[in-house]
FIDRENGU-629290 format. One record per residue (C-alpha): x, y, z; residue in three letters. Coordinates in Angstrom, 2 decimals, decimal comma. Layout:
// FIDRENGU-629290
((X Y Z) ALA)
...
***
This chain:
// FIDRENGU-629290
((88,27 86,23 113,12) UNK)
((89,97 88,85 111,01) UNK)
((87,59 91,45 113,31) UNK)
((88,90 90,70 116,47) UNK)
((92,29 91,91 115,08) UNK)
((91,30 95,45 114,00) UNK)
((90,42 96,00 117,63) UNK)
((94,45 95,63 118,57) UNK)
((95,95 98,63 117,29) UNK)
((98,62 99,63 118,98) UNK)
((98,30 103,71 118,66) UNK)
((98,83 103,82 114,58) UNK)
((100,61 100,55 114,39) UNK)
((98,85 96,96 114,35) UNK)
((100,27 94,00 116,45) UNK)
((102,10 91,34 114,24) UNK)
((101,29 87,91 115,61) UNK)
((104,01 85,36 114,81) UNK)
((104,00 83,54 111,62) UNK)
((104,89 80,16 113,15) UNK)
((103,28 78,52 110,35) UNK)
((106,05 78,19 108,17) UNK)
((107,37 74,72 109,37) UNK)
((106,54 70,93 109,81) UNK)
((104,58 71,26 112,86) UNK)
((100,87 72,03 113,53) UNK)
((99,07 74,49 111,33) UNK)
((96,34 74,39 113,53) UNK)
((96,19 78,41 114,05) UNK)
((94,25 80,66 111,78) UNK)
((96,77 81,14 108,47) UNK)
((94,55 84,13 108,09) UNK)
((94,42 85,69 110,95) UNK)
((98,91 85,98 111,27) UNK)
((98,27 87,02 107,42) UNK)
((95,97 90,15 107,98) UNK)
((97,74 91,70 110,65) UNK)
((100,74 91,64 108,29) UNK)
((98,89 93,14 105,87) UNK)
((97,45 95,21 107,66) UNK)
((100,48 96,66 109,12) UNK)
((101,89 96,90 105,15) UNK)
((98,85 98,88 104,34) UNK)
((99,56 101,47 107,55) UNK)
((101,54 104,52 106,37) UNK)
((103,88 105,23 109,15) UNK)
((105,01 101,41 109,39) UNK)
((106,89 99,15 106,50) UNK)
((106,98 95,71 107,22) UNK)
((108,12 93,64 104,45) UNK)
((106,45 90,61 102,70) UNK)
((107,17 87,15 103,46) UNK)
((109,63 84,78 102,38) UNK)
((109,75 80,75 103,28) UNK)
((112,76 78,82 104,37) UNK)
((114,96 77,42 101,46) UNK)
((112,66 74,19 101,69) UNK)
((109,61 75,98 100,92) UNK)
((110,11 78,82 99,09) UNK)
((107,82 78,96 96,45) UNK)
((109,42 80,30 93,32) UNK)
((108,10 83,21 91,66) UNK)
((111,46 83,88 89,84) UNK)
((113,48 80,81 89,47) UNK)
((116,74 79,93 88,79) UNK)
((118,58 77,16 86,75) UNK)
((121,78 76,20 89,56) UNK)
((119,34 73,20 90,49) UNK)
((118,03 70,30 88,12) UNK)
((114,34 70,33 87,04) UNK)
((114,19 73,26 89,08) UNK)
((111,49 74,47 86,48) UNK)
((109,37 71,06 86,06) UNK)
((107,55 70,47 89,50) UNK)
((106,24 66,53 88,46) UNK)
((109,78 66,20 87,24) UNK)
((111,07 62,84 89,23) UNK)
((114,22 65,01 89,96) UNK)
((112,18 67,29 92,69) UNK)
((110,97 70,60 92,06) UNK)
((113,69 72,49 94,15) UNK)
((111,48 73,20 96,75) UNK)
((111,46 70,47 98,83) UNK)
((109,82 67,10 99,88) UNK)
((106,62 69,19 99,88) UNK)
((106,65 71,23 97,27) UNK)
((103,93 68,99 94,84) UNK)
((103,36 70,24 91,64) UNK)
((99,46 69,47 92,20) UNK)
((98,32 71,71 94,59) UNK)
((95,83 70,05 97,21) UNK)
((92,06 71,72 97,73) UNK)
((92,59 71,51 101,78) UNK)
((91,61 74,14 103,81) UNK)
((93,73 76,10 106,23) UNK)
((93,21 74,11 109,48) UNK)
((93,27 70,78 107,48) UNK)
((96,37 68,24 107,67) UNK)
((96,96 68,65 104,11) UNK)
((98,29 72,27 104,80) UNK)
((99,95 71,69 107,66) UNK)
((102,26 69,09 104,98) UNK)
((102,38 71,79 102,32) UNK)
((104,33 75,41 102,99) UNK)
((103,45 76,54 99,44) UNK)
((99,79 76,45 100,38) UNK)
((100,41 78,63 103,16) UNK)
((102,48 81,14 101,41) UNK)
((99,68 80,94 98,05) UNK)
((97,36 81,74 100,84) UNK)
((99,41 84,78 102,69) UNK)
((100,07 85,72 99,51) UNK)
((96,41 85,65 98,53) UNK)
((94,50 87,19 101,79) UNK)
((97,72 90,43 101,45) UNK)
((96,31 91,07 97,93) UNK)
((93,04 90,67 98,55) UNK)
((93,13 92,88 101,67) UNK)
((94,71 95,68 99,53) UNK)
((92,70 95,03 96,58) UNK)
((89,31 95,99 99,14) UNK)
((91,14 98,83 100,15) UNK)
((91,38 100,49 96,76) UNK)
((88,24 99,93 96,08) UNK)
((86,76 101,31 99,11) UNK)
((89,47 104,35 98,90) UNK)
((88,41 105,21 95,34) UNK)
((84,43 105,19 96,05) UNK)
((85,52 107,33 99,22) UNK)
((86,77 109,72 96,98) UNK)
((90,84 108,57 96,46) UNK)
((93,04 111,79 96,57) UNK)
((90,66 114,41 95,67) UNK)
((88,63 113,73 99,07) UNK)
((90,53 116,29 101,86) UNK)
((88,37 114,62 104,36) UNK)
((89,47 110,81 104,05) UNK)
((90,06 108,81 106,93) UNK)
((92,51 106,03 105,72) UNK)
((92,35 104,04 108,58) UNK)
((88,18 103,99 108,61) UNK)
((89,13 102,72 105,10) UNK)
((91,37 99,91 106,22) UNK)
((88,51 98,84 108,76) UNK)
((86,08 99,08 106,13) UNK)
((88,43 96,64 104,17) UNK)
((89,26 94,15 107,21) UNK)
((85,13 93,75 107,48) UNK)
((84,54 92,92 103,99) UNK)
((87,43 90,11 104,54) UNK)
((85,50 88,55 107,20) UNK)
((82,55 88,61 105,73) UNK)
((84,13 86,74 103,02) UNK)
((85,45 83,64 105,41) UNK)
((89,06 83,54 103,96) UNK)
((90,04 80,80 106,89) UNK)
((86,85 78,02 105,68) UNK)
((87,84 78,53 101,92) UNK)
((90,13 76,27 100,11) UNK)
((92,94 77,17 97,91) UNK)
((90,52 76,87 94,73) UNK)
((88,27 79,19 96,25) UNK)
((91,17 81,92 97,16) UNK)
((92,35 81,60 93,90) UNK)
((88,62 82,26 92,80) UNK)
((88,47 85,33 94,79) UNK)
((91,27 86,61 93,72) UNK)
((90,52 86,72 89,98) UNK)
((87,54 88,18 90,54) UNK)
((89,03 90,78 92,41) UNK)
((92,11 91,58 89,75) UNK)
((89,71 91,26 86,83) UNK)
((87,90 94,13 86,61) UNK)
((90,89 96,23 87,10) UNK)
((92,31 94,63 84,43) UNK)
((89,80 95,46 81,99) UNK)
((90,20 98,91 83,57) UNK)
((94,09 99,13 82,61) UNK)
((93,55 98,20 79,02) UNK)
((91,46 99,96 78,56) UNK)
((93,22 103,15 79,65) UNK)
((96,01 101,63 77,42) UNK)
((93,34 102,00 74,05) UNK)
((92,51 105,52 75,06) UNK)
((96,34 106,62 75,29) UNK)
((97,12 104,81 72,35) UNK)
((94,45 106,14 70,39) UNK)
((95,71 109,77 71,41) UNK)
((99,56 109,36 70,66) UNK)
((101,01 108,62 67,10) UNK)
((102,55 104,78 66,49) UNK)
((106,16 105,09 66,64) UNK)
((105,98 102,44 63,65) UNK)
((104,75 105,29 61,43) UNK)
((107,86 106,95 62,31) UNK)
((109,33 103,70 60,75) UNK)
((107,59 103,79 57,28) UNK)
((108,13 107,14 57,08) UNK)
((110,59 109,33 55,38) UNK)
((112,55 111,47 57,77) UNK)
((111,21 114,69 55,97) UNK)
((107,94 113,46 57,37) UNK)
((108,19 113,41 61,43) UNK)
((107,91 116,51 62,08) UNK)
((103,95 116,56 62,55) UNK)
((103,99 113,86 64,69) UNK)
((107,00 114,40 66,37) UNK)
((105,63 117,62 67,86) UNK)
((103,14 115,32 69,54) UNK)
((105,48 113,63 71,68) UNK)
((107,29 116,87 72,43) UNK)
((104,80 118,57 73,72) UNK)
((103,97 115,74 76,26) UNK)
((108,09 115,78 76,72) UNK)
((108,03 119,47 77,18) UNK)
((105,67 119,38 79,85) UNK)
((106,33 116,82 81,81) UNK)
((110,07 117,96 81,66) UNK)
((108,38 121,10 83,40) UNK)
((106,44 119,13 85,89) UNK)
((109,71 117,40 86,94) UNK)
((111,68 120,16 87,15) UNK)
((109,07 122,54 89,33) UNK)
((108,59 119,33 91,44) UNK)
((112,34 119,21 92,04) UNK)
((112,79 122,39 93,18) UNK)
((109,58 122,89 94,85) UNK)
((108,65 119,79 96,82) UNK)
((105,56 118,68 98,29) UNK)
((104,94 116,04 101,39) UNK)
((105,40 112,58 99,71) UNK)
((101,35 111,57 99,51) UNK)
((102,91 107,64 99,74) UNK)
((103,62 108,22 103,79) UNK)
((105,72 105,39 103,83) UNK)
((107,58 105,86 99,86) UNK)
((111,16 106,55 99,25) UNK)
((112,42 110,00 98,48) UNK)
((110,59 111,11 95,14) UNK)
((113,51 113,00 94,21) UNK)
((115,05 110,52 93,25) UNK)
((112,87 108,99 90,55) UNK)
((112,25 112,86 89,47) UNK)
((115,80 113,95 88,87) UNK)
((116,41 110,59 86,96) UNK)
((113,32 111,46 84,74) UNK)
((114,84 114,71 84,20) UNK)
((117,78 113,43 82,86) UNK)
((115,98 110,73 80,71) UNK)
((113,72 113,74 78,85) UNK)
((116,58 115,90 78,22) UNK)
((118,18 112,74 77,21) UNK)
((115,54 112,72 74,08) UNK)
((115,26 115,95 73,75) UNK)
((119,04 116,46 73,23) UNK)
((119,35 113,46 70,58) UNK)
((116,32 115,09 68,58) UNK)
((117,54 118,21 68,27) UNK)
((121,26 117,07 67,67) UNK)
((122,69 119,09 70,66) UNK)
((124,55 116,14 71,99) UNK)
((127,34 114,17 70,13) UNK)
((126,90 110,67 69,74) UNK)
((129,10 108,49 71,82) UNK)
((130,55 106,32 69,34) UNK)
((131,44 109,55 66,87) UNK)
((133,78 110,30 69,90) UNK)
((134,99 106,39 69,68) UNK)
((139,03 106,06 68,78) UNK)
((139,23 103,38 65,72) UNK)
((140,88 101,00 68,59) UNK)
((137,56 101,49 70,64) UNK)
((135,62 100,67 67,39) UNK)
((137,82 97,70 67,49) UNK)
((137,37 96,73 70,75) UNK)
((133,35 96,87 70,59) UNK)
((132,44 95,20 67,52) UNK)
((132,30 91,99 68,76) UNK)
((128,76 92,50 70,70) UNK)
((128,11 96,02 68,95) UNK)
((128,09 97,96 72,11) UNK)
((129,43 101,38 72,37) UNK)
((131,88 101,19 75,52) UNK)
((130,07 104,37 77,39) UNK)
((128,47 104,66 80,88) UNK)
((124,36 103,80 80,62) UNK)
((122,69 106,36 80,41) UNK)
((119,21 107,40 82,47) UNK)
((117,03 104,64 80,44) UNK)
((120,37 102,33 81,81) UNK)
((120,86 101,80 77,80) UNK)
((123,95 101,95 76,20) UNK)
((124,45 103,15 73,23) UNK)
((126,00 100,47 70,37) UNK)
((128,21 102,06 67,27) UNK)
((124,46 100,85 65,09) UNK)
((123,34 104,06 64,60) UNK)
((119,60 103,16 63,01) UNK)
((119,27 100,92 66,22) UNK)
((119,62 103,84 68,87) UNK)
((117,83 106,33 66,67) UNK)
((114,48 103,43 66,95) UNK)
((115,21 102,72 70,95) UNK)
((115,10 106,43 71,32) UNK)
((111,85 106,91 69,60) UNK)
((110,11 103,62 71,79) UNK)
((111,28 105,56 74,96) UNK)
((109,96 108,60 73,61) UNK)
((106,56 107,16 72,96) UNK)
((107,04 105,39 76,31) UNK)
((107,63 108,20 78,38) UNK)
((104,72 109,77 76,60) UNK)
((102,42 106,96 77,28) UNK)
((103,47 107,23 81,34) UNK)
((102,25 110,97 81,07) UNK)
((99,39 110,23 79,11) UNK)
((98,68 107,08 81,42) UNK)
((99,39 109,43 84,84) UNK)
((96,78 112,36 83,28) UNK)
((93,48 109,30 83,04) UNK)
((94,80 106,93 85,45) UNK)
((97,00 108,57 88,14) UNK)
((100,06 107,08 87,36) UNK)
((102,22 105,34 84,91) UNK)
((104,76 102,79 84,92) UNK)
((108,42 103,46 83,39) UNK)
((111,49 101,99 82,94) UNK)
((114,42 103,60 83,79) UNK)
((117,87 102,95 85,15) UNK)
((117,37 101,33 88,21) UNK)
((118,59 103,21 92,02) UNK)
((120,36 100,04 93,04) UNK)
((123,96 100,69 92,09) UNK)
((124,65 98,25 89,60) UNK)
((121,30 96,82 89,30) UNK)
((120,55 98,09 85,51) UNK)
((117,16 98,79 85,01) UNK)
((114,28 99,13 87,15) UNK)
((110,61 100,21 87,17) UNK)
((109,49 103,14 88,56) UNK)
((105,66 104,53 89,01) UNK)
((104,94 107,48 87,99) UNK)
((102,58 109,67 89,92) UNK)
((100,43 107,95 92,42) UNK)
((98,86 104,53 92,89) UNK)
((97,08 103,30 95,99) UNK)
((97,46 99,69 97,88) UNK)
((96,18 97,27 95,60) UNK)
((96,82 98,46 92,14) UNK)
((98,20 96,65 89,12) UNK)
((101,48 97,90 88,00) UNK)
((103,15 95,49 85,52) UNK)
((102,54 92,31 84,33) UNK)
((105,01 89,19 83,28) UNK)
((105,35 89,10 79,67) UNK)
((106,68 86,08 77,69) UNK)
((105,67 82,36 76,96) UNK)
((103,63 80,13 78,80) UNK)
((103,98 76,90 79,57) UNK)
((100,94 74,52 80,95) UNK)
((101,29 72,01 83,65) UNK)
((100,76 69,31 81,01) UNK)
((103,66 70,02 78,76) UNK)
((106,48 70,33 81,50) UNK)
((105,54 66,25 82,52) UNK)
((107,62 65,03 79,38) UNK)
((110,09 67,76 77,72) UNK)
((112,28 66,68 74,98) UNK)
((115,49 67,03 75,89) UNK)
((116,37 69,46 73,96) UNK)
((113,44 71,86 75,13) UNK)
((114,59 70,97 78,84) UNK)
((118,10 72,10 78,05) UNK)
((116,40 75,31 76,76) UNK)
((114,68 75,69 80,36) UNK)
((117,31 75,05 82,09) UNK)
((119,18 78,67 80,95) UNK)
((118,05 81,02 83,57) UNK)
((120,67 83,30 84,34) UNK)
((118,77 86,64 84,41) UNK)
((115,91 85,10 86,85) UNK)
((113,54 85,65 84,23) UNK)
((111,05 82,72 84,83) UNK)
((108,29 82,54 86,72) UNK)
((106,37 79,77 88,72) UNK)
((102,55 80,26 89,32) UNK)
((101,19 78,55 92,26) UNK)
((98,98 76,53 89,49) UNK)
((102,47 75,62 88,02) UNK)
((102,45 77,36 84,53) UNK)
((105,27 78,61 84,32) UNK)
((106,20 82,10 82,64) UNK)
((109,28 82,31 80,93) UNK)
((110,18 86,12 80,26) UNK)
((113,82 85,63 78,64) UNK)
((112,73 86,66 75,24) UNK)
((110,43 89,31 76,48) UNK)
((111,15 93,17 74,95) UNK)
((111,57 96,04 77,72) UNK)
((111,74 99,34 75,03) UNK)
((109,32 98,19 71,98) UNK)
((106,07 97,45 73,99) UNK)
((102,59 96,67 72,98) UNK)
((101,50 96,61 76,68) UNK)
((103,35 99,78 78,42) UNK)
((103,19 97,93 81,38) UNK)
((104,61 94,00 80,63) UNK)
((107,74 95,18 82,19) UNK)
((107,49 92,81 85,39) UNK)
((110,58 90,82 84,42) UNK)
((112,68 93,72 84,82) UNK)
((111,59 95,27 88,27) UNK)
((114,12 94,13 90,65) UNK)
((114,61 92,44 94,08) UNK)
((114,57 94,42 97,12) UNK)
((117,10 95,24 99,70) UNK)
((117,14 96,22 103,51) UNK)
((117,04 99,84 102,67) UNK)
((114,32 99,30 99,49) UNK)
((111,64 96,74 101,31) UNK)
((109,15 95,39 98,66) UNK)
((105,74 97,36 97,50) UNK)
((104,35 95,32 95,52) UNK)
((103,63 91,65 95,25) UNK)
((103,52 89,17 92,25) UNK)
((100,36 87,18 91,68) UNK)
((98,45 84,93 88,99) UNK)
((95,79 86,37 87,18) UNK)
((94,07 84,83 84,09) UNK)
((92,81 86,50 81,21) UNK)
((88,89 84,89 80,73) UNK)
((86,61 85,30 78,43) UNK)
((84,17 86,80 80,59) UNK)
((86,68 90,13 80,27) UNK)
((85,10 89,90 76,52) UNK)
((89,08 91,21 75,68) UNK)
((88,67 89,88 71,79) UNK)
((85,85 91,82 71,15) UNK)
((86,79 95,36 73,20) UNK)
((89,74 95,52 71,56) UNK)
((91,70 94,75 74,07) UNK)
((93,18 91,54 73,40) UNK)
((96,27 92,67 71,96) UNK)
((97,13 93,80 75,07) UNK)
((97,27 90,08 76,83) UNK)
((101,46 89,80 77,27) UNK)
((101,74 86,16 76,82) UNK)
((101,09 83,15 74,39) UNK)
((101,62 79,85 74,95) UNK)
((104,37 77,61 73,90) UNK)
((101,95 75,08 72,71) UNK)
((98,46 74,69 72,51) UNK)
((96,90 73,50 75,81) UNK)
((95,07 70,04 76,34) UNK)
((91,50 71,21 77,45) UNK)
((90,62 68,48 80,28) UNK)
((87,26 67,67 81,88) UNK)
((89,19 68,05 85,42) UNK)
((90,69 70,95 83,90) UNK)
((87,73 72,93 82,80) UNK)
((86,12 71,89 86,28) UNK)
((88,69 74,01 88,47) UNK)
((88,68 77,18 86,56) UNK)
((85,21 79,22 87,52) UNK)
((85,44 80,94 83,59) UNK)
((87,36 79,60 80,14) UNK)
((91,15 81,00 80,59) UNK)
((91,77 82,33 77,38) UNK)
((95,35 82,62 78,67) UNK)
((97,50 82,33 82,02) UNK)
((99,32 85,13 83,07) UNK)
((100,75 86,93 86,26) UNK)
((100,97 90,55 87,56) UNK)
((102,04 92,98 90,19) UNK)
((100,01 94,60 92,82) UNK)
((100,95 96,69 95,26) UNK)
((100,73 96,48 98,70) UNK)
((101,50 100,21 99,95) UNK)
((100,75 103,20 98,60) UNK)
((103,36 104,23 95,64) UNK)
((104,56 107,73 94,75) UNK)
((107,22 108,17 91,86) UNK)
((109,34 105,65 93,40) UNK)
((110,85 102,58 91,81) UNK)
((109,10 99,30 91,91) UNK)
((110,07 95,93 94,43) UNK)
((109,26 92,53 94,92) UNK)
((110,43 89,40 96,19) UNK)
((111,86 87,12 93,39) UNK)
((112,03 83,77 96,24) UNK)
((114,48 81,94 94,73) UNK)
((114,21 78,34 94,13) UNK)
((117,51 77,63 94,93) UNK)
((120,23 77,54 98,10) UNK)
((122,68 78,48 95,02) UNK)
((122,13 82,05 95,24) UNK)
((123,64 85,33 93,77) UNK)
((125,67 87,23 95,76) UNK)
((123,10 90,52 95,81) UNK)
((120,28 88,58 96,73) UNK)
((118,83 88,66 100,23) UNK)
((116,32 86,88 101,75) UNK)
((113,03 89,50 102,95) UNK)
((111,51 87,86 106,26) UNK)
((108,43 88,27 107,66) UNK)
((108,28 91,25 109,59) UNK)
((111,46 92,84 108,56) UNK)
((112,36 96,08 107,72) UNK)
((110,98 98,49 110,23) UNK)
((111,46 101,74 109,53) UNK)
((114,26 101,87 112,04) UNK)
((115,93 99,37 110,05) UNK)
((115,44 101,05 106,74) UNK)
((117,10 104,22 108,29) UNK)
((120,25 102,19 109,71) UNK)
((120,43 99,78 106,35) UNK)
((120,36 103,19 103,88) UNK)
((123,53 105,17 106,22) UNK)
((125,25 101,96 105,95) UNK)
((125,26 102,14 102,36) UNK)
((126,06 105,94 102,55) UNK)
***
């Protein structure tokens, strides 16, 4: 049991037992008990072990790709992409049962599952001990306190259904938590559509709003910069990093409001002009948002005001909640954007969620063509597969004008040997026992769906609560501390970009990380 494990620490580390799971062969060990001492090693703060990824036949997809036919439509007759046992109809079996021992995206749903789970208790138990304001914490007493409410909760006798059940009941209060965090920082900060209806004569009210939040967290970063404190993530990247980029994005706004800075394309040769009118952009280097600026000068003067009110909903976000969640230019050379926390989260927080359109099982059997050709377009990896089989498609999704501050998932990127993943994508459903319609909260829900679901019988029976919508989101499974945001897209396909990289099971030690980041120096 899950117990017995706790008792094989290793001084501060916790002994990984193989995941030999992955394969053909018998699943007859306890999926569970490989699972927790991965997570528990993930949730360790002197240790960094990666999460997992299945072989090329079992990978489940979380964002897919279009180099492979029907790659998107798992009851297509083509194959799903994943394999002869990849079914779009997942199977109820339990761990030790044949069924799983056929079907590698049960085990990873299940990995998957018992890692967020695990870091979900440990939250929970780490805020009612008190969180960061308690100087007399003992972090691992918490993670102990976490592995024995897992075994009390039999992970290895339940069946998928009843992980999946677990889960959601774990992510949902936290989710009414977020939005509602979102309503009080909304409710405190002027609409940047005001902005819109108003004549210019009229900002300057509310404009002083955002720039006092601007001003001091401008302040914050810079004193943070120059006088820095032990990183309270243990196992985090550098937080200068993040901090100096934030720097640069607030004098970035700061500069355009008060007209100290000359616009890029006023500097722009009538050949340059030329040269950029066919797609409007302004041919300059992207600056700390990783936006650049097009020759429409009305259209940079309104993204600059949504990452003002942006940045000022992070702050605002960071002061009630701990930490925010912004998008800036990403620290992977060439990467574009990325998502960065801001401030601190614990193990098992939400940090984004996947915006866009949903799609049910039912209405991916029979596409018309012309809606599969549409699916099929997936160059930016911006789909993604739930282990039910909805499937999310973020292509059309916004990453500047935001109703949720947070429905930035499609945009946090992959990870590398010298950035290992902390955080994990995973299905969450919006019910109505959240009672989102009448809290106000509703219009915070990221997703619609691309056509109006056939309620079953069978359907209704597997879902605990009515799903007023299907969704996904990000939890992490580390501590986080102004650091940008990673998590393993699995691939559907063998056709794979050149920058992506396959994260294994127990990669990534911190040796590793060391040797991987002076190799890119």
């Amino acid at each position: 049991m899950i117990s017995s494990i706790v008792q094989r620490r290793l001084g501060p580390h916790w002994r990984r037992i193989p995941s030999s799971y992955y394969g053909s062969g018998n699943a007859t060990t306890s999926v569970s008990r490989s699972i927790s001492t991965t997570a528990a090693s993930s949730l360790m703060p002197d240790d960094s072990s990666a999460p997992a990824s299945q072989s090329s036949e079992s990978r489940q997809s979380f964002h897919t790709t279009s180099t492979q036919q029907n790659w998107w439509n798992p009851f297509s007759s083509g194959g799903s992409g994943g394999g002869a046992n990849t079914s779009g109809i997942l199977s109820s079996s339990k761990t030790r049962g044949t069924g799983d021992a056929e079907d590698p995206r049960q085990l990873q749903e299940r990995k998957d599952a018992t890692l967020v789970l695990l870091a979900l208790t440990f939250r929970r138990l780490w805020l009612e001990e008190g969180g960061l304001a308690s100087t007399s914490l003992d972090r691992e007493k918490v993670i102990d306190m976490a592995f024995d409410e897992l075994e009390k909760e039999d992970l290895d006798s339940k069946t998928v259904l009843q992980m999946r059940q677990t889960l959601q009941a774990g992510l949902q209060d936290q989710v009414v938590e977020v939005f509602q965090h979102f309503v009080e920082v909304d409710e405190s900060l002027p609409n940047p559509n005001v902005f819109l209806e108003k004549e210019e004569s009229d900002h300057s009210a509310d404009m002083s709003a955002y720039n006092s939040v601007l001003v001091m967290e401008l302040e914050n970063a810079v004193d943070q910069l120059a006088n820095p404190s032990p990183n309270k993530a243990e196992k985090g990247a550098d937080p200068k990093t993040f901090l100096a980029l934030k720097r640069k994005a607030i004098e970035t706004l700061m500069e355009k409001q008060q007209g100290t800075s000359k616009e890029a394309t006023d500097e722009m040769s009538e050949d340059e002009e030329t040269t950029s009118a066919d797609d409007g952009v302004a041919w300059v280097d992207a600056d700390a948002f990783g936006y650049h600026e097009t020759i429409d000068q009305e259209q940079n003067e309104q993204i600059r005001l949504f990452q003002t009110y942006n940045m000022c909903r992070s702050a605002r976000l960071k002061a009630s909640n701990g930490y925010g969640v912004v998008a800036l230019q990403s620290s992977l050379p060439g990467a574009g954007r990325g998502v960065y926390i801001d401030g601190f989260c614990p193990a098992g927080s939400i940090v984004a969620f996947q915006p866009g359109v949903v799609w049910s099982k039912e209405h991916l059997i029979a596409l018309p063509i012309e809606e599969e050709r549409q699916l099929e377009k997936n160059d930016n990896y911006q789909m993604s597969l739930r282990p039910d089989d909805f499937l999310i498609d973020s292509r059309q999704s916004p990453y500047t004008v935001l109703t949720n501050p947070w429905a930035v998932g499609h945009i946090i990127n992959h990870p590398t040997p010298a950035h290992p993943p902390n955080c994990r994508s995973v299905m969450v459903n919006f019910t109505s026992a959240m009672d989102l319609k009448s809290s106000k909260l509703e219009s915070y829900v990221p997703n619609k769906y691309a056509k109006p679901r056939n309620l079953t019988l069978l359907g209704s029976l597997w879902e605990q609560d009515v799903v007023d919508m299907h969704g996904m989101c990000l939890v992490t499974t580390r501590d986080v501390c102004n650091e940008e945001l990673f998590y393993d897209y699995r691939l559907m396909t063998p056709h794979r970009p050149s920058w992506y990289q396959t994260v294994q099971d127990n990669a990534y030690t911190n040796d590793e990380v060391e040797e991987a980041k002076k190799e890119q120096d």
